[in-house]
C-alpha positions in Angstrom: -14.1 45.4 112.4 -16.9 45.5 114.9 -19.7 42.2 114.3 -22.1 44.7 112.1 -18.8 46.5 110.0 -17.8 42.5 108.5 -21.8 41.8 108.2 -22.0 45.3 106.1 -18.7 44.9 104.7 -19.8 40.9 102.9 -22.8 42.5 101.5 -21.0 45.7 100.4 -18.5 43.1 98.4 -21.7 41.7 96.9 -24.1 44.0 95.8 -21.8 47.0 95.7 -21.8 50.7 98.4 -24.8 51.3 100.7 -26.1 55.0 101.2 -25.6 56.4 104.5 -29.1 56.4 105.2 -29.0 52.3 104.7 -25.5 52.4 107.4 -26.8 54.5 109.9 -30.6 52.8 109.7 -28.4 49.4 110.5 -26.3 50.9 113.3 -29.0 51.1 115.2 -31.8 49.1 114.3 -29.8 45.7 113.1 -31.8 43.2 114.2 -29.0 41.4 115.6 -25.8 44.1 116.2 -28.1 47.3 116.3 -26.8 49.7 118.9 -30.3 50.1 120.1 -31.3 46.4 120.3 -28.2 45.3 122.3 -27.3 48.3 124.6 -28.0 50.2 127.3 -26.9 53.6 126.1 -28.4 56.2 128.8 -26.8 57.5 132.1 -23.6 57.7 133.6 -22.5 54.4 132.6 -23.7 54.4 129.1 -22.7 56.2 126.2 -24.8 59.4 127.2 -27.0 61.3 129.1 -30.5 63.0 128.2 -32.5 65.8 129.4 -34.4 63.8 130.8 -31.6 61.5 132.9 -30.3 64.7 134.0 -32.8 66.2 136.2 -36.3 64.9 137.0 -37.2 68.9 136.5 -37.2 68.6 132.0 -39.7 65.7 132.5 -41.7 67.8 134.9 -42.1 70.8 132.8 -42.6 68.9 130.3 -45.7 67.7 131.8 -46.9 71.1 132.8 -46.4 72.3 129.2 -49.0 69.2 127.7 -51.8 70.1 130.2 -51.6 73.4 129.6 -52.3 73.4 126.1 -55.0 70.2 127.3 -56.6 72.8 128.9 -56.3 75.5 125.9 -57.8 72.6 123.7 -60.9 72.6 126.0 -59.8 69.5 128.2 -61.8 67.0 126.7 -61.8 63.8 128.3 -60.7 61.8 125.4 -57.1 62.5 124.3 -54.0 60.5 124.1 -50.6 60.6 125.8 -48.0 60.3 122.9 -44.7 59.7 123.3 -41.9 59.5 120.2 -38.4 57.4 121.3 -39.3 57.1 125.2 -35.5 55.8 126.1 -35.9 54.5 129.6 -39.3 56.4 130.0 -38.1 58.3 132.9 -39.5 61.8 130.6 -42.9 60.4 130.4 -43.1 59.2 134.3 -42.1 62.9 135.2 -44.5 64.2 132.9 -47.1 61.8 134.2 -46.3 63.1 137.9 -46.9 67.3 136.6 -50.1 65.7 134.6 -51.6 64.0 138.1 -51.6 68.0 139.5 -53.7 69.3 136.6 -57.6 69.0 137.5 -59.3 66.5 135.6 -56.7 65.3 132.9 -57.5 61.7 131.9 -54.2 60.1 133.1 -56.8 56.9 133.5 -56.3 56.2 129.9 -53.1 54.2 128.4 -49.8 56.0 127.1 -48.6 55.6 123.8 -45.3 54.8 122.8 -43.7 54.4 119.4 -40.5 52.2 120.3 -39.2 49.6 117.9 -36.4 48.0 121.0 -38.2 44.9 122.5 -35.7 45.9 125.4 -36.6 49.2 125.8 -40.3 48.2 125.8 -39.9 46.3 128.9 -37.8 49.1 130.5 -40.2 52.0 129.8 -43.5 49.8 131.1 -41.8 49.1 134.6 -40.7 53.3 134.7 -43.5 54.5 133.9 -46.0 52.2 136.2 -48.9 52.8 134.3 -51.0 51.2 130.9 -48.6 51.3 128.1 -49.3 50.7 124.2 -46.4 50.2 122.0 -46.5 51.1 117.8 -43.5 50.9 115.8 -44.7 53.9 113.9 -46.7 57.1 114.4 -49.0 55.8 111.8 -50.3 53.3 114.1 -51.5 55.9 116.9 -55.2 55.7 117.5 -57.3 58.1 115.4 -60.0 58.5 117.3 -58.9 61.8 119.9 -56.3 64.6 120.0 -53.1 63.8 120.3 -50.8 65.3 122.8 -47.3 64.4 121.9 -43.6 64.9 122.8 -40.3 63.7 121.2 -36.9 64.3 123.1 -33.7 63.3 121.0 -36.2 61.4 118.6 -35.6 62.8 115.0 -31.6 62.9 115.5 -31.5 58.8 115.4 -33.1 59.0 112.3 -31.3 58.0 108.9 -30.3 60.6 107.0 -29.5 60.9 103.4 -25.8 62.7 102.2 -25.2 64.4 99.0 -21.9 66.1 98.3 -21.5 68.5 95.7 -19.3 68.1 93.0 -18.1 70.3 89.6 -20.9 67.6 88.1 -23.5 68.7 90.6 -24.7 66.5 93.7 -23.2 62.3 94.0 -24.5 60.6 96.8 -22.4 59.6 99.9 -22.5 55.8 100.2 -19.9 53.6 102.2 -17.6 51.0 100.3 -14.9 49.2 100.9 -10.9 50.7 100.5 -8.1 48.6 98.8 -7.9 46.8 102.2 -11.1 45.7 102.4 -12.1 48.4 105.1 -15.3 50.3 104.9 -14.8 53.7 103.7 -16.9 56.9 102.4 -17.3 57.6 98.9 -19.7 59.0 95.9 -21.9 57.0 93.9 -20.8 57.5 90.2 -24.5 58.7 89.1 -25.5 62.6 90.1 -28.2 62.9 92.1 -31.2 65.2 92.9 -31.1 65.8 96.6 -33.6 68.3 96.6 -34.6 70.5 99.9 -31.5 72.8 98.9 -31.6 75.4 102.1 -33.0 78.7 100.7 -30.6 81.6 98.6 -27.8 79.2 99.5 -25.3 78.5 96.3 -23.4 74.9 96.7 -19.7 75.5 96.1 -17.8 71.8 95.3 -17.1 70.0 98.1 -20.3 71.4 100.1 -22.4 68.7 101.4 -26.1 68.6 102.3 -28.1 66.4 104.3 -31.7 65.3 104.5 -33.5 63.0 106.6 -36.9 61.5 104.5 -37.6 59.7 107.5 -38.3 62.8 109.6 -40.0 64.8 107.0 -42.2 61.6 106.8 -43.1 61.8 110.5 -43.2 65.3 110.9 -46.1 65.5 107.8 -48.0 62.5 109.2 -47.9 64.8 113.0 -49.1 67.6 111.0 -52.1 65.5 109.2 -52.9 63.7 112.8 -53.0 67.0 114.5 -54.8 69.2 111.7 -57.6 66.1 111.6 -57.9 65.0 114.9 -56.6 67.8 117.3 -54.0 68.4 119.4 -49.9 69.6 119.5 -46.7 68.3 119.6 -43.6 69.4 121.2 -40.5 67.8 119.3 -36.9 68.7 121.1 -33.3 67.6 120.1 -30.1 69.1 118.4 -29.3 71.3 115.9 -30.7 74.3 114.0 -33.4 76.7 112.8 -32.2 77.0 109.7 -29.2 75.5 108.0 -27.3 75.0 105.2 -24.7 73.1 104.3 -22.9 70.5 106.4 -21.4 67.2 107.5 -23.0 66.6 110.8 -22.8 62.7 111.1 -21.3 61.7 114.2 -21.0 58.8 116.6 -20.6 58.8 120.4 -19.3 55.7 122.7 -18.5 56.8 126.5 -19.3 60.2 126.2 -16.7 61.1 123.1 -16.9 61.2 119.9 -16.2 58.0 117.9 -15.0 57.5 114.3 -18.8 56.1 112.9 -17.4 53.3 110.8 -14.9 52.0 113.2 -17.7 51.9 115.8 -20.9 50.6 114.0 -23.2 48.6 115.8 -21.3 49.5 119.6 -21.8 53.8 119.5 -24.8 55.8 119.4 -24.9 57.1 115.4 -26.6 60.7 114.7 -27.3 63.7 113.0 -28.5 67.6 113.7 -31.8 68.0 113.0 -33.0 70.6 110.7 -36.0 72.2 111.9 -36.7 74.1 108.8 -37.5 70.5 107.6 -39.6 69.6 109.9 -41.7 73.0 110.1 -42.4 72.5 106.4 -43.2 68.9 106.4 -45.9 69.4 109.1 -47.2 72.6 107.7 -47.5 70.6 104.4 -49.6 67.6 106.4 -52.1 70.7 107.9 -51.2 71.5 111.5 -49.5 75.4 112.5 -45.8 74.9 113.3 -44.1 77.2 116.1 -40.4 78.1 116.7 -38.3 76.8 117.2 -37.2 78.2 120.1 -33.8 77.5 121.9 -34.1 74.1 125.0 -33.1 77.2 127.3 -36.1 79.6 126.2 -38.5 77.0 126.6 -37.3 75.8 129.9 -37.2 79.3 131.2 -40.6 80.1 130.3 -41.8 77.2 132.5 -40.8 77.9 135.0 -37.9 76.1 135.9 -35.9 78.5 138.0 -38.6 78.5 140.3 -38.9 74.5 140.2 -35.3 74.3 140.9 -35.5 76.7 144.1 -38.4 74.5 145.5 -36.2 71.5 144.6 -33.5 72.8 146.2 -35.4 74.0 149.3 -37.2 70.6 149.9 -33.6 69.4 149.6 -31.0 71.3 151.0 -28.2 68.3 150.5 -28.7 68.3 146.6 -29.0 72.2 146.1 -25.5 72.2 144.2 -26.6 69.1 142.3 -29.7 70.7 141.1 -28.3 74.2 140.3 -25.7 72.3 138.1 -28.4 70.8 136.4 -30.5 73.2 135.9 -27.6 75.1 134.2 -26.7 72.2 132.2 -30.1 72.3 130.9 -30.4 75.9 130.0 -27.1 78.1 129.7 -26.3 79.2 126.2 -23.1 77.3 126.2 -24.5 73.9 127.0 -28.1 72.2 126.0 -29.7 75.9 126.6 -28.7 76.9 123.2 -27.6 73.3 121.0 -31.2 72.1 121.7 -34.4 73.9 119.9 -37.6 72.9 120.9 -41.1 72.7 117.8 -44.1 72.8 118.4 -46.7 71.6 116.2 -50.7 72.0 116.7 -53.7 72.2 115.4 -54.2 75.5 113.3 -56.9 76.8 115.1 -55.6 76.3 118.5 -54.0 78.7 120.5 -50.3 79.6 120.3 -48.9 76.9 122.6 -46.6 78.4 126.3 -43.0 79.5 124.8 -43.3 80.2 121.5 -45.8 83.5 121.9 -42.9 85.5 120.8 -40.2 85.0 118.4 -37.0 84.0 119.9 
């Protein structure tokens, strides 16, 4: 057992199985054996990559997509610079850099981050080499201007809730312990209400179904911030417009999949987001939801086959590096298509670039 399995499996003897929500939520966030608080999981030599780690060209577009809808807001002088998860911070320093070449935009004014790593903190305020102000949560972003926010592989880290479907309806999946003494998945006794049950879709036994309360949480406190103080967000990370039902837990340690309990604590633990979700949740908080539209889509309609030719041109002895990248980023059979991009604004502001037309 990994330091964090034996700490779960003592309390599990004590006080009984622990939803999946409380497992994952430890996995990473553990105070003391969270994967979060004692790793360094991005890059090469870390359990795995990002958008953003790949190319400099995601941050960068990134960037240019905030100040254009800055400048469909009006540009007003007060707004603030949100960012959800930074990692390392390398998206918002490219963004930061496409921000600097838009006339006027306030990058004078500190950047936001909600981060809960004390060790991440210090990492994304010497990569992004500007005024930084941490929150744990997005209800602690100022409420005093528009918000212009973005969130790359944010709401997959998020716990999410399991319910498997049985001939006596929905049971919980929790993690107990086996004869051995082993942690192990299982179904609390009681049926449960999962609610959120995807549209026109019967459960047949065995079907499972998850939800992430945490996400919903966020994305209807966006859609409040935005609707009442102005603004958008543009949330990006894996999984689907709409789905139904599915076991998409998964852990990842050196670039492979991992078994999740074997590995707590020492692999990145996550699930698919459901956009579906988070549309609703922010539409039900006020602001106008958009998309989603596929990572590929949004990336083309930025622009980014013309970045990567002037990348390339300025320099000649990466061109293969950045044409790999750029594909990695975009082609249907890699992040192109996997990873959907929301956007979220205020209702009465313009449809933000990208998601003018239905994917």
């Amino acid at each position: 057992m990994t330091p964090l399995a034996a700490s779960l499996a003592s309390r599990i003897a004590l006080d009984g199985p622990l939803p999946v929500s409380t497992v994952m939520a430890e996995a990473l966030s553990h105070p003391r054996f969270g994967y979060y608080m004692v790793r360094e999981p991005f890059g090469s030599a870390g359990d795995f990559i990002t958008a953003p780690e790949i190319s400099q060209m995601f941050g960068e577009l990134l960037g240019l997509w905030l100040g254009a809808v800055w400048m469909a807001m009006g540009a007003p002088a007060a707004v603030h610079l949100v960012e959800l998860g930074p990692g390392r911070g390398t998206l918002m320093a490219d963004a930061r850099r496409s921000l600097a070449r838009v006339p006027g935009f306030p990058l004078d004014r500190p950047v936001h981050l909600v981060e809960t790593s004390a060790r991440l903190r210090a990492i994304q305020a010497a990569t992004i080499k500007a005024p930084v102000v941490h929150h744990d949560h997005v209800d602690q972003l100022p409420g005093d201007a528009p918000l212009l926010v973005v969130a790359n592989e944010f709401f997959d880290a998020l716990p999410i809730r399991q319910f498997v479907f049985t001939p006596r309806g929905f049971h919980e999946r929790v993690v107990g312990l086996d004869a051995a003494g082993a942690l192990c998945f299982g179904l609390a006794p009681a049926a449960a209400e999962p609610g959120l049950l995807p549209a026109h879709d019967r459960p047949a036994p065995g079907d499972l179904l998850e939800w992430c309360p945490a996400g919903s949480d966020i994305a209807r406190t966006l859609g409040a911030r935005l609707a009442r103080q102005g603004g958008a967000a543009l949330l990006i990370d894996y999984g689907a417009a709409h789905r139904g039902f599915a076991d998409t837990l998964q852990a990842l340690a050196g670039h492979a999949y991992a078994d999740v309990l074997a590995t707590l604590g020492q692999a990145d633990v996550t699930a698919h987001v459901n956009f579906t979700h988070l549309a609703e949740a922010a539409a039900a908080g006020g602001a106008r939801a958009h998309g989603p539209v596929t990572q590929g889509q949004l990336l083309a309609a930025l622009g980014i086959d013309a970045r990567a030719a002037r990348l390339a041109a300025a320099n000649p002895d990466k061109r293969e590096t950045v044409a790999r990248a750029c594909e990695r980023l975009t082609a249907p059979g890699q992040m192109g298509s996997l990873f959907k991009a929301l956007a979220l604004t205020h209702p009465a502001l313009a449809v933000p670039p990208a998601f003018e037309s239905p994917p």
